[in-house]
C-alpha positions as CSV (number, residue, x, y, z in Angstrom):
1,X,-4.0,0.8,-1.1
2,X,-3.2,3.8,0.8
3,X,-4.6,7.3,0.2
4,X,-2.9,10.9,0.8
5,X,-3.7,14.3,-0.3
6,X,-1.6,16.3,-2.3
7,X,-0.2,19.6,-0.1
8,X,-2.1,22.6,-1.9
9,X,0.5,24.6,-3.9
10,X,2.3,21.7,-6.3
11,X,1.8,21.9,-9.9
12,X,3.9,19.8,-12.5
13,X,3.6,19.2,-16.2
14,X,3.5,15.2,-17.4
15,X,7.1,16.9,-19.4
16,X,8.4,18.2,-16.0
17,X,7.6,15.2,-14.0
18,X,8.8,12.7,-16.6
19,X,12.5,14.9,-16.3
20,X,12.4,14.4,-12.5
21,X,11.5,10.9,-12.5
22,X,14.4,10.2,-15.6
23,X,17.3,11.1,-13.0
24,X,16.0,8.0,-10.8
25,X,15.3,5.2,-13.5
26,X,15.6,1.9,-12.5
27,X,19.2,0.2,-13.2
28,X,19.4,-3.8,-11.6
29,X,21.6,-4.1,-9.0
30,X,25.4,-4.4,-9.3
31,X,27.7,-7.6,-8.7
32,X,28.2,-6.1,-4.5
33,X,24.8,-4.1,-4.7
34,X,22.1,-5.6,-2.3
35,X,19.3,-3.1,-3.1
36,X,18.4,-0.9,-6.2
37,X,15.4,1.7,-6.4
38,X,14.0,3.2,-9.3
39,X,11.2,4.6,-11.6
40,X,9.9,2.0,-14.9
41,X,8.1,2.3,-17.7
42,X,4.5,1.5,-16.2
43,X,3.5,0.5,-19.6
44,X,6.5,-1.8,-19.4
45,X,7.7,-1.0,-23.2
46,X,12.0,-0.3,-22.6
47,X,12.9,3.5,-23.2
48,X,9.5,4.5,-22.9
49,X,7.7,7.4,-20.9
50,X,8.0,6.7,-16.6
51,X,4.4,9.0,-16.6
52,X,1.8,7.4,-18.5
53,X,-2.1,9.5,-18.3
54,X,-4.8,8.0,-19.2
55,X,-8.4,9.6,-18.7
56,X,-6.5,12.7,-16.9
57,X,-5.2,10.3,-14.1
58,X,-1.3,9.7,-13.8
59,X,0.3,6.4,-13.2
60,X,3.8,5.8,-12.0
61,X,5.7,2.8,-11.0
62,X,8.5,1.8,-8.3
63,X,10.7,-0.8,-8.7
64,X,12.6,-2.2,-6.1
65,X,15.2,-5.4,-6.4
66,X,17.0,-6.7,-3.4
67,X,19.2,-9.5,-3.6
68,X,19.1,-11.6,-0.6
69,X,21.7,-14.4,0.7
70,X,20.5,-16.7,2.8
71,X,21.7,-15.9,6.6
72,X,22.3,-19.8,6.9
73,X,24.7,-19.5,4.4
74,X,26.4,-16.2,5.5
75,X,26.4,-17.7,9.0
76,X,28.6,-20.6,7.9
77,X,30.9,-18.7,5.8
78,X,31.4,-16.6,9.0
79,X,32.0,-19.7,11.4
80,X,34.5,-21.2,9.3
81,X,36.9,-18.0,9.2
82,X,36.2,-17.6,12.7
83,X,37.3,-21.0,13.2
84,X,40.4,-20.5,10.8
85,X,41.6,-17.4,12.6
86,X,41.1,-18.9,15.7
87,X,43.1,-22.4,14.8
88,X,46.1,-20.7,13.1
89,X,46.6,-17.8,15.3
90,X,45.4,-19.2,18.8
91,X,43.0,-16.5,19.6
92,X,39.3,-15.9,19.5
93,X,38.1,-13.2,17.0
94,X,36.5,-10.2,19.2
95,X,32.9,-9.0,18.2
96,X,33.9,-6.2,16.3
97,X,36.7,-8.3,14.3
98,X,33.4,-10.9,14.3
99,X,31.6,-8.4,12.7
100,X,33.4,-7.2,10.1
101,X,33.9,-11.0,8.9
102,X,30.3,-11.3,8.7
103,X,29.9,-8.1,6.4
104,X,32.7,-9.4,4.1
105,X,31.2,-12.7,4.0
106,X,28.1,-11.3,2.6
107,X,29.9,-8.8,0.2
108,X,31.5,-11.9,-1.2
109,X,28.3,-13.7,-1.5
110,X,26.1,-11.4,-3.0
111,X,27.2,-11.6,-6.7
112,X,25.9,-15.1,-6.4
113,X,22.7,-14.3,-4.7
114,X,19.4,-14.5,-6.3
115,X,17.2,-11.2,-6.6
116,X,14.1,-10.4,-5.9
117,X,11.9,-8.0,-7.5
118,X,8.6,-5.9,-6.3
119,X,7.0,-2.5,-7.8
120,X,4.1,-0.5,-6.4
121,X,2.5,2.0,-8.5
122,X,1.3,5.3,-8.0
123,X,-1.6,6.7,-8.9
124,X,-2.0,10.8,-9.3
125,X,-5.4,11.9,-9.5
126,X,-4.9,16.0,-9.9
127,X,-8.1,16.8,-10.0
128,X,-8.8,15.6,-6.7
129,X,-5.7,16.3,-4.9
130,X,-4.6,12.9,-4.1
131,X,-1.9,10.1,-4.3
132,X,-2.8,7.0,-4.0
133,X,0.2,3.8,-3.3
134,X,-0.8,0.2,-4.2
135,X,1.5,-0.4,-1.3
136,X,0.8,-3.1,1.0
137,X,2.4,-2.3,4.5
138,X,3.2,1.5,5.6
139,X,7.1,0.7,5.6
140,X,6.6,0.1,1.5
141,X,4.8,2.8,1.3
142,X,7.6,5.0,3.0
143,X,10.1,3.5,0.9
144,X,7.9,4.6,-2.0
145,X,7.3,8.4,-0.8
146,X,10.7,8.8,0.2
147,X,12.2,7.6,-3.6
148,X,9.1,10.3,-5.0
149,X,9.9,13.3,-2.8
150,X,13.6,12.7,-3.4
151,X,13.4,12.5,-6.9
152,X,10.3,15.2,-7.7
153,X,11.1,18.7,-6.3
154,X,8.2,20.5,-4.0
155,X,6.5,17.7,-3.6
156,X,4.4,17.3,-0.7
157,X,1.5,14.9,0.8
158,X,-0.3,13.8,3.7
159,X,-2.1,10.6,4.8
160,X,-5.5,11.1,4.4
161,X,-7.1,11.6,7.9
162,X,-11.2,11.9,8.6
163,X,-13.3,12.9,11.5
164,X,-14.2,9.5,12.3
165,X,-11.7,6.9,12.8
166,X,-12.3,3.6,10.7
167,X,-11.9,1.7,13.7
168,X,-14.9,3.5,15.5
169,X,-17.1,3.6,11.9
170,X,-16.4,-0.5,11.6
171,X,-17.7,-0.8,14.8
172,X,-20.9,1.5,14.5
173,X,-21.9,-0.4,11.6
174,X,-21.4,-3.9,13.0
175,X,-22.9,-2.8,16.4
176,X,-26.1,-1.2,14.7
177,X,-25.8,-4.2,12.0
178,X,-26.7,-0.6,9.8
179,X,-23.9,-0.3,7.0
180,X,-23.3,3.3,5.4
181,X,-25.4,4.6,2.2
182,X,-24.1,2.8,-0.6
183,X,-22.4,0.3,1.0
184,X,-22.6,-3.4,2.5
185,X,-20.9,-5.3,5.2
186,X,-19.4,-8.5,3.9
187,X,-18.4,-11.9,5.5
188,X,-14.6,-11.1,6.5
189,X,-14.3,-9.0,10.1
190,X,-11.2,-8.8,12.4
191,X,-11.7,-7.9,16.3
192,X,-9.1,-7.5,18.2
193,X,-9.8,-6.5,22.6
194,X,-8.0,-3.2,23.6
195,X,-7.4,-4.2,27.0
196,X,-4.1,-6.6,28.0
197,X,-5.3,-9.9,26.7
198,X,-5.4,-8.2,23.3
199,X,-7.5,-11.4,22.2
200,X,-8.4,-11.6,18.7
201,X,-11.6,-13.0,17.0
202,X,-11.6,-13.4,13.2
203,X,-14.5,-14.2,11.4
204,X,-14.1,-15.9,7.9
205,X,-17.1,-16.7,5.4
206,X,-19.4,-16.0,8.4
207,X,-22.4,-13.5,8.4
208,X,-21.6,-10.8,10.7
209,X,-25.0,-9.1,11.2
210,X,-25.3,-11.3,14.6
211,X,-25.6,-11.1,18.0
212,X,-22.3,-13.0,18.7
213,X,-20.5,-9.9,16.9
214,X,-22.7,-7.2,18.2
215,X,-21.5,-8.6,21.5
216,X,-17.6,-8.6,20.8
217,X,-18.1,-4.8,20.3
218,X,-20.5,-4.1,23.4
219,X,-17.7,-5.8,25.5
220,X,-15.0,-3.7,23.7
221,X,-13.4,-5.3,20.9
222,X,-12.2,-3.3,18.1
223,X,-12.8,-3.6,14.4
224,X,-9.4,-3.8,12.7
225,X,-10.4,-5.0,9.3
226,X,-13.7,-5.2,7.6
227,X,-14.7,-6.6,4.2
228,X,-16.9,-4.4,2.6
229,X,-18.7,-3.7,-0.7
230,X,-19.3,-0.4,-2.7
231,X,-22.9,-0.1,-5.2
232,X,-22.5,-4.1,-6.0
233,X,-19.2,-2.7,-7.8
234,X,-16.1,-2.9,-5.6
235,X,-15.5,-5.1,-2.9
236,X,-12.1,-4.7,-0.6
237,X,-11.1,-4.9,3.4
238,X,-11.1,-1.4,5.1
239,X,-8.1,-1.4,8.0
240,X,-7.8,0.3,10.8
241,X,-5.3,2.4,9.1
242,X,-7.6,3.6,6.2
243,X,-5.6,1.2,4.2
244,X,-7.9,-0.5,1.4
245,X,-6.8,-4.2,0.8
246,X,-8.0,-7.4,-1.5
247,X,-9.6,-4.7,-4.1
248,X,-11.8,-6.5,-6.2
249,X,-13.9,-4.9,-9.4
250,X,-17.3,-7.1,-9.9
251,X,-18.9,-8.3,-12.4
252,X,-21.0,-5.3,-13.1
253,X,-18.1,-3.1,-13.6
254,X,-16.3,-5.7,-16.3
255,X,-19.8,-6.4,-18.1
256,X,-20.3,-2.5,-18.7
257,X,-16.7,-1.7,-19.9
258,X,-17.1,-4.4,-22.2
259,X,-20.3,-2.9,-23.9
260,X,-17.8,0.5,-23.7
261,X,-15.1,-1.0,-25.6
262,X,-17.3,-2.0,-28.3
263,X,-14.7,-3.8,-30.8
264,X,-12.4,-4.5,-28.1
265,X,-9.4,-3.0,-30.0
266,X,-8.5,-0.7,-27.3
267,X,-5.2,-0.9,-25.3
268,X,-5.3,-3.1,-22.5
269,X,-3.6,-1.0,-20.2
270,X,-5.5,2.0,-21.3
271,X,-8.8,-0.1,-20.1
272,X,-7.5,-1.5,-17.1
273,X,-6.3,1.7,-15.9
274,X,-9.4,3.3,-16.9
275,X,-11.8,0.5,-15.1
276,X,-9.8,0.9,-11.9
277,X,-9.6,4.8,-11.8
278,X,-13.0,5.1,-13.1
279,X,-14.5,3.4,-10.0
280,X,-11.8,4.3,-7.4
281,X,-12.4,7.8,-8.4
282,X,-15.5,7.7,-7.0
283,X,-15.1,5.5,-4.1
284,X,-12.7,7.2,-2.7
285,X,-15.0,10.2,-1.2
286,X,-17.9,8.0,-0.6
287,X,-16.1,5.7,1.5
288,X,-14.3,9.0,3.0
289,X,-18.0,10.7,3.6
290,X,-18.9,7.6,5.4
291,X,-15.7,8.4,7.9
292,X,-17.3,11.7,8.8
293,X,-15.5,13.7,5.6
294,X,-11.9,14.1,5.1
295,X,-9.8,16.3,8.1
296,X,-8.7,19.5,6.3
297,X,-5.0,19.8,6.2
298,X,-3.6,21.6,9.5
299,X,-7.4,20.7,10.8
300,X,-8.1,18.3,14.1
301,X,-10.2,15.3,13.6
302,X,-13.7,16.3,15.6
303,X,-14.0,15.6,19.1
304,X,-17.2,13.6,19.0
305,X,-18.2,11.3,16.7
306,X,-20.0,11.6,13.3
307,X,-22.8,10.1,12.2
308,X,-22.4,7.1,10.1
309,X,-26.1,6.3,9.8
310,X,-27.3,5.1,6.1
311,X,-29.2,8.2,5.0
């Protein structure tokens, strides 16, 4: 999960955002098409609404199909035309010539290809200000901001950035062994040595309030993922890149939206979406707080660090 703030200034309707996203609707890929991007029902019913709101948070969702031919395959295709040209004509195709062969090799395959299929949603919170991608990798991500900004005019964001990097915060907290206010430190750490050994230790189902990990991080090692839980409700892994992976709603949270749902008639969707905005809503700017609050836009991140003491 990655999180970025809305630019100040842009306003759109559910109506006009629903017309901008209808332009870009998803349509498979064609017989020579290797790649097709476009907007879904997040719902998932055909010909229904691309933005769904629920609770006064927006959901959107990205679907991207590639078809893909195996380069074995394509590199076989190639050598026997190469070796056809070369045996009837007497001459060795040049690179370029070598080239093109391989491009109309793959043309030729791709009807036949299988395809693949991914989607990312997005989450609008307006309220807040902020977008948030269920992307895992920042080149996903890209791919998903570039199909929104092209398709949704004025848009703007920006990666969330705060005072304190989480790479510095991850190692306060294992260093001190003192975790922020209304968190926990789990039992899933990466530490990776800045210098040029760049030697990694991963720890894996193993307590990391000890003086073998206090240790790594006096001599220099780096925090670049943390597991970490929010008020017994939400554990995840926080990345060096404020990116929030392996999201995971407890007990606690499923146990009280049950008593919530009373007959249990409601929409599914409705209450998933619901459970997981309810809680990110507010984890969000606690886990931002314990980075030293967000950097205003146009703003430097602080000089010194925070601090990220428990209060």
């Amino acid at each position: 999960m990655m999180v970025y703030r809305l630019v100040s200034g842009w306003t759109a309707t559910q109506a006009q955002l629903e017309d901008a996203l209808d332009g870009a609707r998803f349509v498979e890929c064609g017989a020579s098409q290797e790649k097709s991007v476009g907007w879904v029902e997040p719902r998932g019913q055909a010909h229904g609404p691309l933005v769904e709101i629920v609770g006064g948070q927006w959901l959107l969702k990205l679907m991207i199909e590639v078809k893909t031919v195996p380069g074995s395959v394509v590199k076989r295709k190639v050598q026997e035309q190469l070796a056809h040209i070369e045996a009837t004509t007497g001459r060795k195709p040049g690179k370029k010539e070598a080239r093109e062969i391989r491009d109309d090799a793959k043309l030729a395959l791709l009807p036949m290809a299988f395809t693949k299929q991914s989607s990312v949603w997005v989450w609008i919170d307006p309220k807040a200000g902020r977008l948030v991608l269920d992307a895992g990798s920042q080149s996903k991500a890209d791919e998903v901001m570039t199909a929104l900004i092209k398709a949704v005019d004025g848009l703007a964001v920006q990666l969330v950035n705060t005072q304190l990097s989480p790479a510095m915060a991850m190692a306060h907290w294992l260093g001190t062994q003192e975790a922020p206010s209304g968190f926990s430190v789990d039992r899933e750490c990466e530490l990776k040595a800045a210098d040029e050994s760049k030697a990694v230790v991963r720890y894996t189902r193993h307590a990391l309030d000890t003086d073998e990990v206090a240790q790594h991080i006096a001599l220099g090692k780096m925090p670049t993922r943390l597991a970490m839980t929010w008020n017994d409700r939400v554990s995840f892994v926080l990345t060096e890149a404020l990116q929030l992976k392996k999201i995971g709603f407890l007990d606690t949270v499923f146990e009280e939206a049950g008593k919530a749902a009373g007959d249990g008639k409601d929409d599914n969707f409705d209450a998933d979406v619901a459970i997981a905005t309810g809680e990110l809503v507010q984890l969000i700017p606690d886990l931002l707080e314990a980075l030293g609050g967000e950097v205003a836009l146009g703003e430097n991140p602080a000089p010194n660090p925070v601090n990220t003491k428990p209060a």
